[in-house]
LUMFIBA-100935 format. One record per residue (C-alpha): chain; x, y, z; residue in one letter. Coordinates in steps of 0.1 Angstrom, whole numbers, plus 5000, padded with zeros to 4 digits. Each point is the difference from the previous one (the first is absolute). Example, Ala and Ser with C-alpha at 12.3 -4.5 7.8 and 13.67 -1.06 7.14 Angstrom:
<pts>
   mol      u      v      w   type
     A   5123   4955   5078      a
     A   5014   5034   4993      s
</pts>
This chain:
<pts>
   mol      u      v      w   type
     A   5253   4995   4925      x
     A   5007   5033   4995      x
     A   4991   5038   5016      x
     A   4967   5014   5006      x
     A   5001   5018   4966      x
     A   5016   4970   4980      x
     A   4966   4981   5014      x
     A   4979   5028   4989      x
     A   5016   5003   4965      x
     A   5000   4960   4996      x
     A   4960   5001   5006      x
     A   4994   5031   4982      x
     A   5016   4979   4969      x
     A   4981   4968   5002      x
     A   4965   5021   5002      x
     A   5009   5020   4973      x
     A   5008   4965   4979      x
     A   4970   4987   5011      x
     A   4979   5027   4975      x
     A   4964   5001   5016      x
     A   4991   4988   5037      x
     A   4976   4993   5026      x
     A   5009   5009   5036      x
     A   4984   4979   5024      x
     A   4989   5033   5022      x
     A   4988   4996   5037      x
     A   5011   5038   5010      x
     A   5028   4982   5030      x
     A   5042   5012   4999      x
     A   5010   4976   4972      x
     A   4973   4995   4972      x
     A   5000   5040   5002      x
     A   5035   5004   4992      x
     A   4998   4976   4972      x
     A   4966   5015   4987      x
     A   5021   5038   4998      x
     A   5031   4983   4990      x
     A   4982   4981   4970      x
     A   4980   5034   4987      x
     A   5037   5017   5004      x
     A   5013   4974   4977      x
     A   4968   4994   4974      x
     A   4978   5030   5007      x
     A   4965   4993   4986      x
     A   5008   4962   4995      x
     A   5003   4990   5037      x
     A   4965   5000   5016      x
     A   4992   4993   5037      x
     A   4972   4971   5010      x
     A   4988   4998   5031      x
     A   4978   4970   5015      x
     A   4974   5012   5024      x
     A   4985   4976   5021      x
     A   4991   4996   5038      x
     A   5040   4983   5006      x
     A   5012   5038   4999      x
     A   4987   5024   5023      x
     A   4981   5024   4980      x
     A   5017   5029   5008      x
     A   5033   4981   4984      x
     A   4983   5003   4966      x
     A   4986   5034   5005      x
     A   5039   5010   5004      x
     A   5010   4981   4977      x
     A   4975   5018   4970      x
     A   5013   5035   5015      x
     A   5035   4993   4995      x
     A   4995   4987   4962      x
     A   4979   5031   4995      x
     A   5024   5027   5020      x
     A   5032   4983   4976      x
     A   4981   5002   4970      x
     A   4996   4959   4993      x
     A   4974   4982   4981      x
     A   4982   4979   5026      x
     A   4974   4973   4996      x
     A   4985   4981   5031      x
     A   4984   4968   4996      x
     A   4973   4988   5026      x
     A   5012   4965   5013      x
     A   4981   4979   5024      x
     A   5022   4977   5016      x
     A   4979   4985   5027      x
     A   4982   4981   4973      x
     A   5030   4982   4991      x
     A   4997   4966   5022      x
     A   5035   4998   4999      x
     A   5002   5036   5019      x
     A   4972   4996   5025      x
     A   5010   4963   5013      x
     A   5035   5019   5007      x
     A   5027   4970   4997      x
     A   5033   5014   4998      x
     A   5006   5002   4966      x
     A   4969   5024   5001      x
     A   5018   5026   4981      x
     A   5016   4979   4968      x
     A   4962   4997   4993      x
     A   4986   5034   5005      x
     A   5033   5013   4984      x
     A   4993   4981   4974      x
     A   4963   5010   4991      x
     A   5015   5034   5000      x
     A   5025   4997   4979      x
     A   4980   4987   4974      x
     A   4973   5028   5002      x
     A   5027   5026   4999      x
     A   5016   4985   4968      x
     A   4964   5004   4986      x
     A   5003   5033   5008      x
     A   5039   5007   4989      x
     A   4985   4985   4967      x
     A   4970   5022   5001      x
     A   5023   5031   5009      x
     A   5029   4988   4970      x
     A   5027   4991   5030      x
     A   5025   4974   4989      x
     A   5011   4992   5037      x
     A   4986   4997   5036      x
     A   5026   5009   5025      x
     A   4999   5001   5035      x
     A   5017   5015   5029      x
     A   5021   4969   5016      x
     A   5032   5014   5013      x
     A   5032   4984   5004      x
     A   4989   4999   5041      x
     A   4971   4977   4995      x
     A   5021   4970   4997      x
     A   4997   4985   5036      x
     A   4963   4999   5010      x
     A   4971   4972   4990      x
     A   4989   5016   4966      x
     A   4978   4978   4979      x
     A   4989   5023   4979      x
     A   5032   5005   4984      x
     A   4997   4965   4984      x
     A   4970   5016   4983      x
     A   5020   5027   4990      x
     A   5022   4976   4981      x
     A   4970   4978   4988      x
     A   4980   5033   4985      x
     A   5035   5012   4985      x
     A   5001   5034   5023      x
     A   5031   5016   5003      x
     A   5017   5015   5032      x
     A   5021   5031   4986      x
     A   5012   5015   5035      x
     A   5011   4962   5010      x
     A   5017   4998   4967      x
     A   5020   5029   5005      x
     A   5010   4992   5033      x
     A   4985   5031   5016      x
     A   4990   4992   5042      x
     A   4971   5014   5019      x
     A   5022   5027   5012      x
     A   5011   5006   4970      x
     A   4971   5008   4989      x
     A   4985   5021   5021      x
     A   5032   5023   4999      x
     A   4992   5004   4963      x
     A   4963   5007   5006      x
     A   5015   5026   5021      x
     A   5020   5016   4972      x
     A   4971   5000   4977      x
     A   4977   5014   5020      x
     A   4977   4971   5008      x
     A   4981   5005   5029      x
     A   4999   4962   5009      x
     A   5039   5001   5003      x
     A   4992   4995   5042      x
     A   4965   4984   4992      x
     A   4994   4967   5029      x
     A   5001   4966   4986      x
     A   4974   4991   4990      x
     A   4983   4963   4994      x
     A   4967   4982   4987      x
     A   4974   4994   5029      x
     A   4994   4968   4988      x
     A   5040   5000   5020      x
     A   4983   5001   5034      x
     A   4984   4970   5006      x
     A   5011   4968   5007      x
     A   4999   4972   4973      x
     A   4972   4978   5001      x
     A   4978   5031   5012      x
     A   4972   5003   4971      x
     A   4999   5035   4989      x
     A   4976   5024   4990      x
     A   4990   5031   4989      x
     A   4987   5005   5039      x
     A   5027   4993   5016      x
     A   5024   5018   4973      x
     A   4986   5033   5007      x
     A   4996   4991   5045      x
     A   5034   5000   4995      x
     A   5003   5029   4979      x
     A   4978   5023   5024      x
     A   5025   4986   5031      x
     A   5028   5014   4984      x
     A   4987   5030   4982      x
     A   4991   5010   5043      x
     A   5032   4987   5015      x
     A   5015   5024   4971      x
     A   4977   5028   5009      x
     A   5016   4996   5042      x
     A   5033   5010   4985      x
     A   5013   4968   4993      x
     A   5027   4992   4973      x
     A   5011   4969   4989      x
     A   4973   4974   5005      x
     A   4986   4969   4993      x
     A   4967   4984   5015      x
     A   5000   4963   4997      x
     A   4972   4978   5004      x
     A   4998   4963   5015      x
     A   4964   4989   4994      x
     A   4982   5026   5030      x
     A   5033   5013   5017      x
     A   5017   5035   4984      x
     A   5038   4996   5005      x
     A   5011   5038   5000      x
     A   5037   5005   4987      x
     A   5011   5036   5007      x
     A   5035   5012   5001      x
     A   5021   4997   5032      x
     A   4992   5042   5009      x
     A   4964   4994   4992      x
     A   4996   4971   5021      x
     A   5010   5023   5029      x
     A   4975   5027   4988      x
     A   4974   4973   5003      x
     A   5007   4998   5039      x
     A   5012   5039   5011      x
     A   4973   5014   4981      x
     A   4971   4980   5013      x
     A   4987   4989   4967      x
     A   5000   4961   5008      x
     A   4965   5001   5011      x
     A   4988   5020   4968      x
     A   5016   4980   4977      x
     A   4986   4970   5016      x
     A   4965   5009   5002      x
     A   5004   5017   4965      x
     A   5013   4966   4982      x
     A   4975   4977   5021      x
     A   4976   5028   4985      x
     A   5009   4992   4968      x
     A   4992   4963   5003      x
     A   5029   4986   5017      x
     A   4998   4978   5033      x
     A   5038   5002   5008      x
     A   5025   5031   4996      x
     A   5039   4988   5008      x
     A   5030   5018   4996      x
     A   5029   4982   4986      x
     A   5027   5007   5020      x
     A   5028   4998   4973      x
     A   4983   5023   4985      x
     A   5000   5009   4959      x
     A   5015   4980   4973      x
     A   4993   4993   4966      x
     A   4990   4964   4992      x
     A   4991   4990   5038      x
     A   4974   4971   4985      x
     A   5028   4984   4981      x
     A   5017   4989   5034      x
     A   4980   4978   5005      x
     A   5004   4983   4963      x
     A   5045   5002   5008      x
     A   4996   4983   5032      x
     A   4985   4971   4985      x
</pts>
């Protein structure tokens, strides 16, 4: 489709046609690229808007406000509480198209409020092969996916963030806890933010890549192949244990194939 800087030229272009935008902002590698690649291309007329709610860990949004202010970008955050959505806390697995949904249409109040023309959003041509229902409201709410457009991948991207400076060029993927449990698990705001403290401490133990998962009173702990052997040469086993059952947790597994993105949509492909 092109080189790295044909890709970057092609986006620049349909930003700069696009006049006045909102950037769909969560602080993670992709929506910050596009949030400094839109104020490259429209200055003062691309403005960053970030949902906060108890889905994102709330040192995600705290990031995410330091970056706008450290580039210089208008930022507005909207308060948006998700676990009264019925659709959200009865967690079928089309959870997303309807939380995606509700927020979409609160931040085109706000692009409105804020004189944006467009919502985009930081899709990339990579996101293609996973369970995504939240794209289909991404079509429905008329949100467009610039970096997807242009063609430009993950690792693309983050070797660009690395040429302008970015300091999220390396940054983890990141996801939504409302990712970790399985579907049909009600969630709420109390179990959001159990999950959140788990991490935030298996973070804390030096761990990198992460994800704990949650089947009704068992933690499923997916840790990276090196970090599942610091769990048994260090002797942390029976503090994490303890810590998680502390935390309200009757179970504490570790998944032996480890990390991976999407691991609750296995269950839906099998089918």
């Amino acid at each position: 489709m092109g080189t790295l800087h044909e890709k970057l030229a092609l986006l620049m272009k349909n930003l700069e046609d696009m006049e006045s935008v909102a950037v769909a902002f969560s602080g993670g590698v992709d929506s910050t690229f596009l949030m400094k690649a839109a104020h490259k291309a429209l200055g003062d007329k691309a403005v960053a808007v970030t949902a906060r709610s108890h889905a994102i860990p709330e040192r995600e949004w705290k990031e995410a406000a330091e970056l706008a202010k450290a580039e210089g970008i208008r930022h507005v955050m909207f308060d948006f509480p998700e676990c009264d959505l019925k659709e959200f806390a009865q967690n079928p697995p089309d959870r997303c198209y309807y939380c995606k949904t509700a927020i979409l249409g609160r931040m085109w109040e706000v692009a409105k409020q804020e004189g944006a023309a467009e919502i985009v959003e930081g899709t990339n041509a990579d996101d293609e092969g996973d369970y995504r229902p939240g794209m289909r409201a991404v079509k429905e709410q008329k949100v467009k996916s610039p970096l997807k457009e242009a063609g430009l991948t993950k690792a693309e991207i983050r070797e660009l963030s690395k040429e302008w400076g970015l300091p999220t060029w390396e940054k983890q993927s990141a996801a939504c806890l409302a990712s970790r449990f399985a579907y049909g698990e009600p969630i709420t705001v109390e179990k959001l933010k159990q999950v959140e403290r788990a991490e935030e401490y298996l973070r804390g133990l030096g761990f990198g890549q992460l994800r704990v998962r949650v089947h009704g009173n068992l933690a499923r702990l997916e840790l990276t192949g090196e970090d599942v052997e610091k769990v048994f040469a260090s002797g942390l086993r029976e503090e994490i244990d303890q810590t998680l059952k502390g935390l309200g947790y009757a179970y504490v597994a570790l998944d032996l194939k480890g990390y991976r993105m999407g691991s609750m949509n296995e269950v839906l492909t099998k089918k």
